[in-house]
C-alpha positions in Angstrom: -55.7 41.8 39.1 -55.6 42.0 35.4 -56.5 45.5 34.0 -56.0 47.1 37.0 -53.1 49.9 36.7 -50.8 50.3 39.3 -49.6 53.6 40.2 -46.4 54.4 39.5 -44.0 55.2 42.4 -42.0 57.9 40.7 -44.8 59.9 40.8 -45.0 60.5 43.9 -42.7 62.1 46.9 -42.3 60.8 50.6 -41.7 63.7 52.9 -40.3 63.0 55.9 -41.4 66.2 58.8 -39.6 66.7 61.6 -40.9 69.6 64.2 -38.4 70.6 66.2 -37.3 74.0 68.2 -33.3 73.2 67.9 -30.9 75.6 66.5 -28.1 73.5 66.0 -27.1 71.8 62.9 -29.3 70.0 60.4 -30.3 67.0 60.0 -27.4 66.1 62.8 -29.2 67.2 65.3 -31.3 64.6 65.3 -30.8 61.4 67.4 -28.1 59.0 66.0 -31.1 56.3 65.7 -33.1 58.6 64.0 -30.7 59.6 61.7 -29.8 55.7 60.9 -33.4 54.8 60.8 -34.5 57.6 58.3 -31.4 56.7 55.7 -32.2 53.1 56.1 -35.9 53.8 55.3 -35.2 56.8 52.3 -33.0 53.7 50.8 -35.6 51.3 50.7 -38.3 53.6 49.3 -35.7 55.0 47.1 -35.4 51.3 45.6 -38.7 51.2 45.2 -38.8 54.1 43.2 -40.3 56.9 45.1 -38.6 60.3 45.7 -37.9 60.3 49.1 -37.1 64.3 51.4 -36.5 65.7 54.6 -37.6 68.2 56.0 -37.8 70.5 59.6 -40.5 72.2 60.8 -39.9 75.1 63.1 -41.9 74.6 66.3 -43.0 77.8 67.4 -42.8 79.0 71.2 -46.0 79.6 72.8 
C-alpha cells in the first residue's frame, strides 16, 4: 500500500516469559527442545530486526 508506513521492528522488544518454580540453573533448566526452539526463534526475529529477551517468572506456591 503506498503511503502506508510500516513500523519499524527495532522499536520494539519480544519478551519471551517463562513461569516456572525451579531453582536450578537458568535458562538450562529448561527442556533441551525448548531451549533449541527459543534460540532458533530469537535468531529469526533477531534478523528481522526486533530485540528479542528472556525471561523467568517465579511461580509462587499456593
Amino acid at each position: 500500500m503506498r503511503g502506508c508506513l510500516s513500523p519499524s521492528p527495532g522499536n520494539y522488544e519480544i519478551v519471551f516469559a517463562i513461569i516456572t518454580a525451579s531453582k536450578r540453573e537458568w535458562p538450562e533448566a529448561l527442556p533441551f527442545f525448548s531451549q533449541l526452539n527459543f534460540v532458533r526463534n530469537a535468531k529469526r526475529l533477531s534478523g528481522y530486526g526486533f530485540k528479542v529477551s528472556l525471561c523467568r517468572i517465579e511461580e509462587k506456591d499456593g
